[in-house]
BAFI-3210 file (N, C-alpha, C; in Angstrom, 3 decimals, decimal comma, padded with zeros to 6 digits):
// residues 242
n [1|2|3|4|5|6|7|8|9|10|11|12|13|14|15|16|17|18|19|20|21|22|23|24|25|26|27|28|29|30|31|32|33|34|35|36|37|38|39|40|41|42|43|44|45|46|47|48|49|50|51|52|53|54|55|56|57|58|59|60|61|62|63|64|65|66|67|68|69|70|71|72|73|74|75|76|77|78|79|80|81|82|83|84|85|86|87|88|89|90|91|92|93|94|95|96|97|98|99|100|101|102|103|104|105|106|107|108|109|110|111|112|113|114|115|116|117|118|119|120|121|122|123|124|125|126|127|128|129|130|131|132|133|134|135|136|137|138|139|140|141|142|143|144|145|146|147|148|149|150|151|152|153|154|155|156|157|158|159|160|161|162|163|164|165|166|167|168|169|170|171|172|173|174|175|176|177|178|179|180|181|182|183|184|185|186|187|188|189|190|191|192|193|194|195|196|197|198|199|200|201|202|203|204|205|206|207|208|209|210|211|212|213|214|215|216|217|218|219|220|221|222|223|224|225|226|227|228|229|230|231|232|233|234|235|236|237|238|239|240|241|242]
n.u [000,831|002,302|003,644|002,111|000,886|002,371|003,610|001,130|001,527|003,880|002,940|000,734|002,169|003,106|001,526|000,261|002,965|003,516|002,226|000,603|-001,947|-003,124|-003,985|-005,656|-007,664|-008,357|-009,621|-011,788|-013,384|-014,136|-015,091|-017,558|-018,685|-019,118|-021,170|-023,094|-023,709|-024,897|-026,620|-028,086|-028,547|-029,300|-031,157|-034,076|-035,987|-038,233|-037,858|-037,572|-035,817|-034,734|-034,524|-032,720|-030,081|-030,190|-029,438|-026,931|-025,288|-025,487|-024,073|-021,805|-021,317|-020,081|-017,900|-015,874|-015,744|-014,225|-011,666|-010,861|-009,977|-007,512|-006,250|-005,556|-003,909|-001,039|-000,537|001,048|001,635|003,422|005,574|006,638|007,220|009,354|011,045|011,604|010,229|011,720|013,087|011,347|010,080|011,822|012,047|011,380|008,955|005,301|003,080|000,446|000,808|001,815|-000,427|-002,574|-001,575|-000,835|-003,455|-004,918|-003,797|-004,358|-007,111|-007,501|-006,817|-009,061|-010,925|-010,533|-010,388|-013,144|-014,663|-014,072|-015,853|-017,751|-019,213|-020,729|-023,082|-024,328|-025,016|-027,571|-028,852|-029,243|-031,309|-033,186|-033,983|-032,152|-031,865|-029,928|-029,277|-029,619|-027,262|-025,386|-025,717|-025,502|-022,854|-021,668|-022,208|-020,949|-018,338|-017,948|-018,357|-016,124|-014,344|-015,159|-014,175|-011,498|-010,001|-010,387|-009,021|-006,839|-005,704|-005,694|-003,962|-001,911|-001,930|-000,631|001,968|002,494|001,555|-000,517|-001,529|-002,254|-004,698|-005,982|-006,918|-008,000|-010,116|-011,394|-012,245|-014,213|-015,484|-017,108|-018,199|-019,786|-021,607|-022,580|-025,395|-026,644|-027,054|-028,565|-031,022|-031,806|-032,005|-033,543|-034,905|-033,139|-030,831|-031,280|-031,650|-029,072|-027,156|-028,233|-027,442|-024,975|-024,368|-021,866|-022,844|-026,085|-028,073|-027,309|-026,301|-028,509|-030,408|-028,803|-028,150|-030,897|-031,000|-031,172|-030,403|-029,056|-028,559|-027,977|-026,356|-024,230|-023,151|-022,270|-020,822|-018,320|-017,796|-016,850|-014,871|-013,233|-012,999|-011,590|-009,177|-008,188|-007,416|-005,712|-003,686|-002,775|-001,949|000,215|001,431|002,272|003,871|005,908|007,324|007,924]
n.v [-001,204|001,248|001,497|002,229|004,392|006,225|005,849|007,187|009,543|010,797|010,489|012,318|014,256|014,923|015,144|017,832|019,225|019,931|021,456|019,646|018,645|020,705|022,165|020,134|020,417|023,034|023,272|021,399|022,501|025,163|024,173|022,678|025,353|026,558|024,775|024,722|026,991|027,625|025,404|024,610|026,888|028,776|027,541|027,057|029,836|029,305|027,092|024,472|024,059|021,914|020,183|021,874|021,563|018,782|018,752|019,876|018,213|016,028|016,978|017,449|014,631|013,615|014,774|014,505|012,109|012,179|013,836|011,705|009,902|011,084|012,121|009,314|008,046|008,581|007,211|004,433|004,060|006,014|005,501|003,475|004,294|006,055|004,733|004,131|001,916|-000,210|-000,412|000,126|-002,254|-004,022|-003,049|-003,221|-003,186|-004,257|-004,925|-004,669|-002,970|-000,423|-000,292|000,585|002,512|004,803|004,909|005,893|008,173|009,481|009,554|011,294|013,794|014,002|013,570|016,579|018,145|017,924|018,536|021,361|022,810|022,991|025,666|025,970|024,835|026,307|028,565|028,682|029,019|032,031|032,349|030,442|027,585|025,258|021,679|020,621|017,555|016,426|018,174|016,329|013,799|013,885|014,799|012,486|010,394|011,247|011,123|008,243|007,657|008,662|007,143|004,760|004,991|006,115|003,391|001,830|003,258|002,925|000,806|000,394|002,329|000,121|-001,458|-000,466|000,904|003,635|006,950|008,060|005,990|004,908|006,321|006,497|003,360|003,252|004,961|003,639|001,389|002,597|003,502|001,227|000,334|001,958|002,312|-000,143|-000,386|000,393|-002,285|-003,651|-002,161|-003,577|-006,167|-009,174|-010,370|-012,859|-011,305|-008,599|-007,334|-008,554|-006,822|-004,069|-003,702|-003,725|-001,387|001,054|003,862|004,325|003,244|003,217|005,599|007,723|007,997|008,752|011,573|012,498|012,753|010,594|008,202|004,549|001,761|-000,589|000,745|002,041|-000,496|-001,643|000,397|000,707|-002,112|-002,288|-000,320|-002,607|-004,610|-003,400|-002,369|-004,739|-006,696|-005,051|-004,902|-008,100|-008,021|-006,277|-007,981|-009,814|-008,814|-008,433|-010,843|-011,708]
n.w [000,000|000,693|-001,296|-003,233|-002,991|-002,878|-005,682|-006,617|-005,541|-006,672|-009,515|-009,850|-008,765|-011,154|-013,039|-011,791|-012,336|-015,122|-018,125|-019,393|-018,196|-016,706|-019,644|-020,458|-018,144|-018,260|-021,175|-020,686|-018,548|-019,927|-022,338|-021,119|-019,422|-021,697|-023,269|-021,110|-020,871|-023,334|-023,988|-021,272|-019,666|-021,809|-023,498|-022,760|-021,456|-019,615|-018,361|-015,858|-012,828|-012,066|-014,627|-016,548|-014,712|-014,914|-017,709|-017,669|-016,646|-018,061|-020,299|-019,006|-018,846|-021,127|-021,550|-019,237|-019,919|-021,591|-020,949|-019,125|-020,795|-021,979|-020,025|-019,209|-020,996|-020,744|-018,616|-019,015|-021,072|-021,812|-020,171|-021,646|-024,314|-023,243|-022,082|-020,127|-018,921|-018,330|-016,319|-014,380|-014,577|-013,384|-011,116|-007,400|-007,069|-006,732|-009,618|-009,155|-007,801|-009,040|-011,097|-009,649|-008,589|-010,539|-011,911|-009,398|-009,055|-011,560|-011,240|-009,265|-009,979|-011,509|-010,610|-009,227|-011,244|-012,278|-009,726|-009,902|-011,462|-010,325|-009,307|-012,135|-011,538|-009,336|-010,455|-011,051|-008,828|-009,366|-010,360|-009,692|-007,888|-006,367|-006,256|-003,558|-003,132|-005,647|-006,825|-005,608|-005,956|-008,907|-008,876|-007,726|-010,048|-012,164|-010,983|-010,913|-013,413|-014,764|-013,234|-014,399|-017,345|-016,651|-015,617|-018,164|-019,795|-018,315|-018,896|-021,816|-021,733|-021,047|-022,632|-025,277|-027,257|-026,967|-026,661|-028,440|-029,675|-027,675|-026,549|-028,938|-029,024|-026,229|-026,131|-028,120|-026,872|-024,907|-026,766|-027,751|-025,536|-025,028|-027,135|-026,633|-026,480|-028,318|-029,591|-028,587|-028,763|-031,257|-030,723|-029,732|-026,334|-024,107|-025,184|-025,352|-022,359|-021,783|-023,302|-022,931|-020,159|-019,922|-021,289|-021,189|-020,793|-021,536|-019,541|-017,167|-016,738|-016,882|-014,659|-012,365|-013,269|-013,261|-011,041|-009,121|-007,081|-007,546|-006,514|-007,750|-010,008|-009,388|-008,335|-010,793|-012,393|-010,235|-010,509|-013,268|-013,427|-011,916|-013,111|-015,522|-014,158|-012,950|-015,574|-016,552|-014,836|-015,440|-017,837|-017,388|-015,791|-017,360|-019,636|-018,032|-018,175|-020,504]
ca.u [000,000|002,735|004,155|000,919|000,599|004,251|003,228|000,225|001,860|004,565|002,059|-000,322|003,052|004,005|000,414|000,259|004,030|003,679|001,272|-000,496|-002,787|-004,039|-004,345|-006,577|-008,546|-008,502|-010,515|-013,113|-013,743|-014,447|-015,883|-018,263|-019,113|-020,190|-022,170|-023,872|-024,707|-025,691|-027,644|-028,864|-029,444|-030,170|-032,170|-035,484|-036,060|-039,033|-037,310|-037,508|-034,062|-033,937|-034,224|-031,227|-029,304|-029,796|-028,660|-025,540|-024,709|-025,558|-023,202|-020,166|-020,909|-019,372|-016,766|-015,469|-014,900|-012,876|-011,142|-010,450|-008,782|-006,739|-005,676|-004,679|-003,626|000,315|000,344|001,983|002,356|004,577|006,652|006,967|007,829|010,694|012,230|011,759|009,355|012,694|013,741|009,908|009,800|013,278|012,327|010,690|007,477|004,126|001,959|-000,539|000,803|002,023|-001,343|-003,299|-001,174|-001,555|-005,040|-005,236|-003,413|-005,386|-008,733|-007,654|-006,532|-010,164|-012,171|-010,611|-011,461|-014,778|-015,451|-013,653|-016,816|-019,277|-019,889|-021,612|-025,036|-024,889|-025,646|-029,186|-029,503|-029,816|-033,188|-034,343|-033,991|-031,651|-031,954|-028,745|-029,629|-029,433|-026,357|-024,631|-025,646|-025,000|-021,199|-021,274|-021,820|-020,000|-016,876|-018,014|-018,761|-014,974|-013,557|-015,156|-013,438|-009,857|-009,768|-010,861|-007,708|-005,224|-006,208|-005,571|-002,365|-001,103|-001,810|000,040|003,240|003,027|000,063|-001,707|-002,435|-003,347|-005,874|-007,223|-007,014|-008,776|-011,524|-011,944|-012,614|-015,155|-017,097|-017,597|-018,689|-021,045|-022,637|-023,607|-026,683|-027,534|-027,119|-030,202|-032,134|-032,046|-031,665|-034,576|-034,720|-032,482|-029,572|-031,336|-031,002|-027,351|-026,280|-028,406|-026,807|-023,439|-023,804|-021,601|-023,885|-027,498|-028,796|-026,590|-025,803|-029,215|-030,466|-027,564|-028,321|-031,957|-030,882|-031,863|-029,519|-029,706|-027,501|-027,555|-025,616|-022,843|-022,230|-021,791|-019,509|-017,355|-017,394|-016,570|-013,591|-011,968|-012,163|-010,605|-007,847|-007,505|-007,233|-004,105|-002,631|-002,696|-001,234|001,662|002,435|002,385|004,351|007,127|007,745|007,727]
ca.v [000,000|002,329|001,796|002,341|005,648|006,561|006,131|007,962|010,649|011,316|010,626|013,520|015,513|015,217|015,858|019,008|020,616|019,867|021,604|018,775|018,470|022,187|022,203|019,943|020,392|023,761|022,971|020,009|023,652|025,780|023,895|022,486|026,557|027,115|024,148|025,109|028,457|027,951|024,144|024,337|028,057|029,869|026,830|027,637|030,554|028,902|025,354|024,076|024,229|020,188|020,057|022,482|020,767|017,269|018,920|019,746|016,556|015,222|017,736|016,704|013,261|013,135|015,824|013,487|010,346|012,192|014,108|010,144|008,805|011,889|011,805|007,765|008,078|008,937|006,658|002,926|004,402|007,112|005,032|002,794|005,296|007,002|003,550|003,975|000,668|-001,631|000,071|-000,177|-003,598|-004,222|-002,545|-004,446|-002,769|-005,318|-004,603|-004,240|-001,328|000,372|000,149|001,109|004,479|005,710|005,124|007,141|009,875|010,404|010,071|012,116|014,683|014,001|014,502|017,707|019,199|017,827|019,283|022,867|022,852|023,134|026,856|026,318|024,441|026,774|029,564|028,108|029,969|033,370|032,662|029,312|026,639|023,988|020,500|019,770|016,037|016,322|018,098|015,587|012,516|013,894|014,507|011,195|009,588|011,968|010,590|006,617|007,212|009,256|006,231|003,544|005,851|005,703|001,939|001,230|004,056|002,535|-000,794|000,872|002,161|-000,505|-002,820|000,369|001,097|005,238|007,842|008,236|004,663|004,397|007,302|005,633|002,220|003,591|005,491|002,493|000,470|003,364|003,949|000,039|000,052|002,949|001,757|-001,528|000,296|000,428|-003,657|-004,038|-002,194|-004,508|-007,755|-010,136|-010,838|-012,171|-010,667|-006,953|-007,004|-008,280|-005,344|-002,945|-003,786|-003,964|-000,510|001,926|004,491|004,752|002,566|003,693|007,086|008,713|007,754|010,017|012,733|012,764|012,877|009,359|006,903|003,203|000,621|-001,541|001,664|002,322|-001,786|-001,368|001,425|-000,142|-003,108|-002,019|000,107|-003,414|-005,727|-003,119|-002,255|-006,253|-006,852|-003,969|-005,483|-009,350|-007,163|-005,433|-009,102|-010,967|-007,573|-008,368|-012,217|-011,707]
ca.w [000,000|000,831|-002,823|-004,152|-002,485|-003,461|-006,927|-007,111|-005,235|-008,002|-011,132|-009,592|-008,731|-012,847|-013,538|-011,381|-012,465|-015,911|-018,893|-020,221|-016,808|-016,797|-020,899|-020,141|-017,249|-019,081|-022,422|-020,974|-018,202|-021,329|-023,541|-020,064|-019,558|-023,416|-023,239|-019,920|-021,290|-024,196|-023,564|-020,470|-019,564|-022,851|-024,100|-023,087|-020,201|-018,568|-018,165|-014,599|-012,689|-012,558|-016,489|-016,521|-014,047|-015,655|-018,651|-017,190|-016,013|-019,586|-020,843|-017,846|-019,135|-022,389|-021,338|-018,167|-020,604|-022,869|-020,595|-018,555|-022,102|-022,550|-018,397|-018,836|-022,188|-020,593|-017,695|-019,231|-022,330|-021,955|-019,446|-022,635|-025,093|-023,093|-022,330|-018,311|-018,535|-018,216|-014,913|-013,710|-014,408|-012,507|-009,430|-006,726|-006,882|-007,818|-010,957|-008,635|-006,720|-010,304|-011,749|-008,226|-008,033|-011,386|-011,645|-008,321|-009,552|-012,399|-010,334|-008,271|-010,774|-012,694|-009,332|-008,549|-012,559|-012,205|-008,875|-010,035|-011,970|-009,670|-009,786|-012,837|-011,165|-008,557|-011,238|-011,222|-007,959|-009,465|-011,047|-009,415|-006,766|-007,100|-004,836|-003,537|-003,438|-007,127|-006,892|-004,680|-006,954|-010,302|-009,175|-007,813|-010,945|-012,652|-010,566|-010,915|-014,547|-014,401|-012,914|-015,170|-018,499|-016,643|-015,713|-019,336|-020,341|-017,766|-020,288|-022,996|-022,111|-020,622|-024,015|-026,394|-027,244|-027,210|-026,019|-029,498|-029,350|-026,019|-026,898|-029,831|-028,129|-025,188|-026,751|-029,438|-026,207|-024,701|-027,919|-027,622|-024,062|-024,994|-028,468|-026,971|-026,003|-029,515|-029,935|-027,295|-029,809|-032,387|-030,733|-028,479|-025,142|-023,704|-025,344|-025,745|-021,709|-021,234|-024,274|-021,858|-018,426|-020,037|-021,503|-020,195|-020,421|-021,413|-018,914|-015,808|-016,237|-016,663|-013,175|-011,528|-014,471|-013,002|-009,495|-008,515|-007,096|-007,476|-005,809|-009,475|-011,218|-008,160|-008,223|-012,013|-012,460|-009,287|-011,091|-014,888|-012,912|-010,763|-014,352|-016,161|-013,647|-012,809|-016,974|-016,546|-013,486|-015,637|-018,973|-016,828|-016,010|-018,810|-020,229|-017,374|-017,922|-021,828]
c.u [000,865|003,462|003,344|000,772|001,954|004,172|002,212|000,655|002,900|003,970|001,522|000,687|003,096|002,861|000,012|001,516|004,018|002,373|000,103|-002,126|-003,554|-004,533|-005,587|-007,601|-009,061|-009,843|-011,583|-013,675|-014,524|-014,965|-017,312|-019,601|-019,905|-021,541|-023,628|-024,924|-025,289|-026,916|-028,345|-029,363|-029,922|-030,725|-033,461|-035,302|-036,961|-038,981|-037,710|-036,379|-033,702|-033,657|-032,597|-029,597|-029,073|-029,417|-027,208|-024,821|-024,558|-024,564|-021,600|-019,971|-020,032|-017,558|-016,189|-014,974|-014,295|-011,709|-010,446|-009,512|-007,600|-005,676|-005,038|-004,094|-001,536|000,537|001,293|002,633|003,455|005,660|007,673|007,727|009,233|011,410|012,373|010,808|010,558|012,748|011,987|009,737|010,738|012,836|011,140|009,184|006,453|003,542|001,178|-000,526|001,008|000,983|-002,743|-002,962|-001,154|-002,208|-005,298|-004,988|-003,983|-007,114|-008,705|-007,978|-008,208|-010,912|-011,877|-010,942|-012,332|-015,563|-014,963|-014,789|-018,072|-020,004|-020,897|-023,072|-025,279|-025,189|-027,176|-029,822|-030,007|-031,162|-033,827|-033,761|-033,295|-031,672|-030,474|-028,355|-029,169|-028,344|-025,235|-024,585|-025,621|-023,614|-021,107|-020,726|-020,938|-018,342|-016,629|-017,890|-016,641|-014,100|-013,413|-013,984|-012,017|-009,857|-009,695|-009,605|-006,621|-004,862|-005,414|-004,073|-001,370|-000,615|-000,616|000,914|003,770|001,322|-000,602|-002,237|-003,055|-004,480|-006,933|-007,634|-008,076|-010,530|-011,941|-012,893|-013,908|-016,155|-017,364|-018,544|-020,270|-021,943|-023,019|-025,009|-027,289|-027,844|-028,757|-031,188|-032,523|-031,671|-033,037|-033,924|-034,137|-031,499|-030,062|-030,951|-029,667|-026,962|-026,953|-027,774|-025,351|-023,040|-023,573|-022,562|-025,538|-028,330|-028,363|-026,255|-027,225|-030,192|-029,775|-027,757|-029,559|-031,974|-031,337|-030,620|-029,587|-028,461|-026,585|-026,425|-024,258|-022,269|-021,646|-020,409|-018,252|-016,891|-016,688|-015,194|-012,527|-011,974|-011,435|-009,155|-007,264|-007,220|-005,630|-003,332|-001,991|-001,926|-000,197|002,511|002,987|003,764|005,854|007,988|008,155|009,242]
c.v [001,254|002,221|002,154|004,302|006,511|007,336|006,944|009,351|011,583|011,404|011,894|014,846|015,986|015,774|017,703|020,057|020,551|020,477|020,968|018,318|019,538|022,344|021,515|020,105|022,129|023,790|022,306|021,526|024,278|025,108|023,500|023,706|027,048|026,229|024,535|026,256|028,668|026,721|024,472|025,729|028,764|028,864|027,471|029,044|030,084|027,530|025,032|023,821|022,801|020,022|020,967|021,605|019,431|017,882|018,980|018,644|015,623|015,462|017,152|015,795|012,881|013,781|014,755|012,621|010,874|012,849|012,958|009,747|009,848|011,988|010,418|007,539|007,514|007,499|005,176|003,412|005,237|006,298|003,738|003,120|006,024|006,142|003,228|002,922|-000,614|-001,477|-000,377|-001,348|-004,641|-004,167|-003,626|-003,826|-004,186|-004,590|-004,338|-002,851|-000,164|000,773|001,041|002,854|005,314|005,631|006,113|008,387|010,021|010,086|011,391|013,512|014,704|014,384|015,996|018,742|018,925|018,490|021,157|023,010|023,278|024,491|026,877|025,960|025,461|028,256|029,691|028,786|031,663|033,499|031,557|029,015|025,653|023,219|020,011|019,001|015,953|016,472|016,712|014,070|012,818|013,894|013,219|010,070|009,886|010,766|009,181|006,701|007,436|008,308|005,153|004,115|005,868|004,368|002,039|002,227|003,449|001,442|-000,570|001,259|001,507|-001,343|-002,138|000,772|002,426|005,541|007,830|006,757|004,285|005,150|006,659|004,053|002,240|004,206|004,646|001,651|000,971|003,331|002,715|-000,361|000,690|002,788|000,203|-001,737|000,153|-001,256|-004,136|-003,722|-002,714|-005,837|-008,177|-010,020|-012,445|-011,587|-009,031|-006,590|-006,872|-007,247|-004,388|-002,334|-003,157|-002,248|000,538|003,624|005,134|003,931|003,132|004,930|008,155|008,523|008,913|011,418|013,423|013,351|011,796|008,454|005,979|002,171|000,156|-000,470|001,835|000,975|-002,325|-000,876|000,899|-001,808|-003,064|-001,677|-001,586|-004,117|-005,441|-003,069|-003,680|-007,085|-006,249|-004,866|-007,444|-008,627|-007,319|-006,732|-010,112|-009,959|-008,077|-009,774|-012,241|-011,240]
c.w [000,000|-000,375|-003,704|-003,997|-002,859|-005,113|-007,191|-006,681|-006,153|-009,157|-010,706|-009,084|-010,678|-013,320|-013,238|-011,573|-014,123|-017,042|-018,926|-019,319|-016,914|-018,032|-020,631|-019,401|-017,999|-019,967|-021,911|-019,473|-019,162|-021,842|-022,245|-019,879|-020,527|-023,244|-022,374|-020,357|-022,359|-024,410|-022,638|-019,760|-020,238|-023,634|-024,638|-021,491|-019,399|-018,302|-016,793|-014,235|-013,003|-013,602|-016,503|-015,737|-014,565|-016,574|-019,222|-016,926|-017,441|-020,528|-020,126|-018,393|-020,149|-021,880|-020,073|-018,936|-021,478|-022,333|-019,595|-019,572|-022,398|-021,291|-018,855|-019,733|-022,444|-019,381|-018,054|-019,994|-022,551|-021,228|-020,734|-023,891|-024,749|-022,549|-020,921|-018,159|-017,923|-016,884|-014,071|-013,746|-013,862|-011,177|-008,771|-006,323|-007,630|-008,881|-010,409|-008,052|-007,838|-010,807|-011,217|-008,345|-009,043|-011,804|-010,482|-008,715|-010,301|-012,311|-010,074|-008,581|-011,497|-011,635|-009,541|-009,859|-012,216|-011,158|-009,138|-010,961|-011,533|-008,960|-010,588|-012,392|-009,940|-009,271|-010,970|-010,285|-008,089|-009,780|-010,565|-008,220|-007,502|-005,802|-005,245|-003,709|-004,611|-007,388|-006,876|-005,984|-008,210|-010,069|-008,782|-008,940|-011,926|-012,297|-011,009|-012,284|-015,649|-014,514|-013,509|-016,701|-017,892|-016,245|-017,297|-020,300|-020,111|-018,389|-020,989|-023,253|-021,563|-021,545|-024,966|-026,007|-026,908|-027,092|-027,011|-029,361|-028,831|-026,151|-027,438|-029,209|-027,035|-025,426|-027,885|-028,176|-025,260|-025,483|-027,621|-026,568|-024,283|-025,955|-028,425|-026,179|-027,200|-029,831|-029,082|-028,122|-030,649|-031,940|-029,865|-027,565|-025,271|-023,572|-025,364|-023,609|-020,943|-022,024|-023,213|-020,575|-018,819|-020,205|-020,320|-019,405|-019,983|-020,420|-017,027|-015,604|-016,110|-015,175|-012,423|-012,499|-013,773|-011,499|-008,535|-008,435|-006,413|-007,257|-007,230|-009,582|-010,602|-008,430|-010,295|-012,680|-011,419|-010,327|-012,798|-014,399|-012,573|-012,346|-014,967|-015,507|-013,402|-014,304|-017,345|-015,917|-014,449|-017,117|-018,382|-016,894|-016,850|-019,852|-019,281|-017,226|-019,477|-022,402]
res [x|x|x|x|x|x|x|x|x|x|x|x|x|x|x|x|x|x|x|x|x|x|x|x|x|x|x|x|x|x|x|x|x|x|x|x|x|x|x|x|x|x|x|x|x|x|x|x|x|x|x|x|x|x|x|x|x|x|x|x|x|x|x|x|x|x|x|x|x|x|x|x|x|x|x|x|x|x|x|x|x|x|x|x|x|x|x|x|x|x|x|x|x|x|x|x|x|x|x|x|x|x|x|x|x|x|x|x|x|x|x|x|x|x|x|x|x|x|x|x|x|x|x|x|x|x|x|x|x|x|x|x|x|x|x|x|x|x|x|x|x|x|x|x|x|x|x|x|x|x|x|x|x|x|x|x|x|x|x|x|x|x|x|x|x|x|x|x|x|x|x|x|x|x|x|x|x|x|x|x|x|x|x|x|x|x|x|x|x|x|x|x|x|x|x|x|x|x|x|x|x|x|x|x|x|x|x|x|x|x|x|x|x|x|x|x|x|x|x|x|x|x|x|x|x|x|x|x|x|x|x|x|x|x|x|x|x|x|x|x|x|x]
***
């Protein structure tokens, strides 16, 4: 544990002294803001604040999983690319604690954009009422939905040789997760509800969008997160015996 914590504490140092961390958290900010203001408050003017607020959240959603593949994009991969994977796979650290601590660090790093965000729903207070409740469980899933999009990155760049790969790799393996929502539509029972359950999003994320949260969607997202990171952790090793 204390190598795990080691590691995440230097990934989320490199993340925090280096550009590529703020660039980002940057742009998926901004582009978040436009959206906000021009989706969900200059829509309609006589909306109801919840409609606004789920809008937002609908809006975070996409913006979170791309800003997750662009965060995990660096962590195997880059260590692969600049040739420091030999020395990492020398030292007496486990695969487990390697893949534990930079996944943490770029949680951690993805919580704290996602919550530097949360000015924008409290806008809603100049002209309405907003239920905290709602608040509270849209960032939730926000974070779970956050967390399932870096597992399914730390994958990605644990399989690829260099960051564009891991990108495309990663977001090849997202769009998949997320368009097998559409397979449900065109198939019988009972394959239209395993493509439903499975998908990453339309079935689990608008619940937490609405402000409703349901055990199922939390043991989901927890679970999509441990196969991908335990898929990494069985990579790294197969990667260190090879």
């Amino acid at each position: 544990m204390t190598a795990t914590l080691l590691i995440a504490r230097r990934e989320l140092g490199s993340y925090l002294r280096t550009m590529s961390g703020y660039v980002i958290a940057a742009i998926v900010l901004f582009v978040d803001g436009i959206l906000f203001n021009v989706r969900a408050l200059g829509a309609q003017q006589d909306r109801l604040s919840s409609e606004v607020l789920s809008e937002f959240f609908f809006n975070s959603s996409g913006l979170t999983m791309a800003a997750a593949i662009f965060l995990s994009m660096r962590l195997l991969a880059e260590e692969r690319q600049s040739g420091s994977m030999v020395l990492l796979a020398s030292s007496p650290v486990r695969e487990r604690e390697v893949i534990l601590g930079k996944f943490l660090s770029a949680f951690v790093f993805l919580a704290l954009m996602t919550l530097a965000g949360i000015f924008m729903p409290l806008l809603i207070l100049v002209n309405g009422k907003l239920a905290f409740g709602h608040v509270a469980v849209g960032y939730l899933g926000l974070l779970l939905l956050g967390a399932s999009a870096l597992a399914i990155g730390t994958l990605g760049s644990t399989l690829a040789r260099s960051q564009l790969l891991a990108a495309i790799l990663s977001g090849s393996l997202l769009v998949c997760m997320i368009v097998v929502w559409m397979l449900g539509a065109v198939t019988e029972r009972p394959l239209n509800d395993v493509f439903f359950a499975l998908a990453l999003w339309g079935r689990h994320f608008p619940p937490f969008q609405a402000g409703m949260l349901n055990l199922r969607d939390v043991v989901y997202y927890l679970a999509v997160t441990y196969f991908a990171l335990f898929a990494s952790i069985r990579v790294l090793e197969a990667r260190r015996w090879n």
